[in-house]
N, C-alpha and C positions, 0 to 999 in steps of 0.2 A: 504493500500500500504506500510506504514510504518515497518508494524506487518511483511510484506512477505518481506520486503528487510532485517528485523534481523534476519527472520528465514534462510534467505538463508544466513544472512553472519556468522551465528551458525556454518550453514551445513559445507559449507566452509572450518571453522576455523577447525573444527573436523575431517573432508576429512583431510584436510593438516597435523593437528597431525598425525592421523593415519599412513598416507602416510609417515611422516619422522621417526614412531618410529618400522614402517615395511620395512626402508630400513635400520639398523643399519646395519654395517658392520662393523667386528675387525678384524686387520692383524696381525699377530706373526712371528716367524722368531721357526726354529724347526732344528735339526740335529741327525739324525738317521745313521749315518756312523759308518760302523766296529764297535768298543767297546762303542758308545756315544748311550745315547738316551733319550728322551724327553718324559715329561709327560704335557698336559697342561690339569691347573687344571679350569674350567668355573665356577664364582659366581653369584647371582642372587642379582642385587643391590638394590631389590625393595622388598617390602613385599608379591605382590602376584604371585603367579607361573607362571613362565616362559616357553618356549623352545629355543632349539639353535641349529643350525645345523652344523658342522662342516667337513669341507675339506681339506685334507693334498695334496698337490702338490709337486711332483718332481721337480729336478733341470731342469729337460726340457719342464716344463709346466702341465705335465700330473698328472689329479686326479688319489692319489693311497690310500687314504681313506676317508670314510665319515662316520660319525657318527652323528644320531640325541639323543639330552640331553632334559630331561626333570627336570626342577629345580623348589622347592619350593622355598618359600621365603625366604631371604638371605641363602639359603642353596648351597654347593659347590661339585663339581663332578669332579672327576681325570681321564681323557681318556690316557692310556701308548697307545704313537702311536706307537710302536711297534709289539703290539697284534691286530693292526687294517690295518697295513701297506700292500697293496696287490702286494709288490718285495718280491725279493727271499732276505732273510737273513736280510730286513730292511735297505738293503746299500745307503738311498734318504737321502735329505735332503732339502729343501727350505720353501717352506710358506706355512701356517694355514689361511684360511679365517673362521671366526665366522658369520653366520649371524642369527639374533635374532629381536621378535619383542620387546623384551623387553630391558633391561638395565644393562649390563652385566662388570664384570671383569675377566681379564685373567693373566694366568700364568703358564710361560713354563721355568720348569725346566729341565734343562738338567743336564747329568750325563754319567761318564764314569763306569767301571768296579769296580772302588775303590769309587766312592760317587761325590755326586753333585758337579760343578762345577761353575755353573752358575745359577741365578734369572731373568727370564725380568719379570716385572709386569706390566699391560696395564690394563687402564680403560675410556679409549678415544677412541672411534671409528674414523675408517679411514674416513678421510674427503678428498677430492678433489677438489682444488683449482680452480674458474671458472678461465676462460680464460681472460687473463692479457697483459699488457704489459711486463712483463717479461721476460728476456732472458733464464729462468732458476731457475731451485732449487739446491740450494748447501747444502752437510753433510759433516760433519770434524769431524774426531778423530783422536787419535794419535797412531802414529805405533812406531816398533821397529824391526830393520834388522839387530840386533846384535850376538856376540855369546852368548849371558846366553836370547835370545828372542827377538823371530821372529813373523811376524804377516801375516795372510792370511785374503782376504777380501769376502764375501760374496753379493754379490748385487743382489735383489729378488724383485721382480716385483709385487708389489698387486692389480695394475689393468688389466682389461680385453682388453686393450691395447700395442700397442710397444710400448718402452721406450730408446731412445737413450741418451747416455753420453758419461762423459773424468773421467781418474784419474788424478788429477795430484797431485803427490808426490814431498813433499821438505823437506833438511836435515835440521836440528834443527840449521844450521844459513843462513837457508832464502833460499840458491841454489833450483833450481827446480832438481830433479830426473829421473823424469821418468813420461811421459803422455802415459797414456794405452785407447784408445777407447772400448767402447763396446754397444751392441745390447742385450735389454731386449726383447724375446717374451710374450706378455699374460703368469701372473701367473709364469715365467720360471726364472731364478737364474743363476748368474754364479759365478764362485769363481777364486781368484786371488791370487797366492802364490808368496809375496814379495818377499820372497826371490828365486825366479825364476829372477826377474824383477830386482833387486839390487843388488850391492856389500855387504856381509857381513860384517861389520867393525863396530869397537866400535862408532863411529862418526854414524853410520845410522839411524837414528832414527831422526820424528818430525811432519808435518802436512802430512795426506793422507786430499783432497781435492777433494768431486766431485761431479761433475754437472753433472745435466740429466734433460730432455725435461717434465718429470711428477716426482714424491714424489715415493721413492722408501724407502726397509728396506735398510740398511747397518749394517753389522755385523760385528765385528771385532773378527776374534779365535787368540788367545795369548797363546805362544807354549814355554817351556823351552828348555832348552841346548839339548834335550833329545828330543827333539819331541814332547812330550806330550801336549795335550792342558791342560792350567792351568784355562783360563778364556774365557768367550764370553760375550762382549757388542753389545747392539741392538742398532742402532742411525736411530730414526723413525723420528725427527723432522728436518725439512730445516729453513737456511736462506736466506735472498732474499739481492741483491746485487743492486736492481734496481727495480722503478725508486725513 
């Protein structure tokens, strides 16, 4: 009896690995707009060979590419989602889900007409917080609504759920700004151009704040006097305010 309750709690233990290292799941944040475009490159963090399958989503939820990877060990693969994108001219932009059984790094490089712009690098898969007491998940980064830079915000959805939030925006001595609501569909993205939302002024600039009902990306593009984007930050990790 002994012998059959360790073999079952073997089984078990081994079921349940299986089971958590076939559900890995990694989110990225991508942008494919007009002159910009992203290459993400998949590592294999283990010795023995891997696969990985990969899904690029529009800003309205919709699969517009996928690609299966096969990886040796610690060996790395560059998909340009551009050659894989199924819109006309590559004009999307929102989220990359990875899913693998194995143990994976990523990185998306993004890039304008003139040369790279931006690194995110990810080697933590998307996790999902059970159900809490919480009111909420909160990301912060810092914006700027000025004349020499301006900031637009990107907010993308990695789960297979709605996601409801707030922005709220405050100037660098504490004033609140501006509180923007918004509605996340499954997988779908919305973007948020400050400077639609604010006064341009040398004073504009300090915490963007925002809360939503699940763990979303946040992006921030950073844009000079000129327009251009110069920089993109990814802000994948929340703070909790409670309890």
């Amino acid at each position: 009896m002994k012998r059959w309750m360790i073999w079952s709690a073997a089984l078990l233990a081994a079921l349940t690995i299986a089971s958590s290292a076939a559900a890995r799941t990694y989110a990225i944040y991508y942008d494919a707009i007009g002159g910009h475009g992203t290459t993400i490159v998949l590592t294999n963090l283990e010795g023995e060979k891997t696969t990985a399958s990969l899904s690029a989503y529009s800003s309205g939820g919709e699969e517009v590419a996928f690609v299966e990877v096969s990886l040796a060990g610690f060996a790395s693969e560059a998909v340009f989602l551009e050659e894989r994108l199924e819109v006309q001219s590559g004009r999307t932009w929102g989220l990359v889900r990875v899913e693998t059984p194995g143990r994976i790094a990523l990185a998306a490089w993004i890039r304008d007409e003139y040369g790279w712009l931006s690194i995110e690098n990810l080697s933590t898969p998307l996790t999902v917080p059970d159900e809490t007491e919480y009111s909420g998940y909160w990301f912060a980064l810092n914006y700027a609504n000025t004349p020499n830079r301006t900031t637009s915000l990107s907010l993308v959805n990695p789960l297979d759920e709605q996601i409801i939030g707030e922005i709220y925006l405050y100037d660098a001595d504490g004033n609140r700004a501006s509180i923007e609501p918004f509605e996340l569909a499954p997988f779908s993205s919305a973007y948020v151009v400050l400077s639609d939302e604010l006064e341009v002024t040398e004073a504009t600039w300090g915490l963007a704040d925002v809360h939503v009902s699940r763990p979303i990306l946040l992006a921030a593009e950073y844009m000079d006097a000129a327009g251009a984007l110069i920089d993109v930050d990814v802000v994948s990790r929340f703070y909790l305010v409670e309890p």
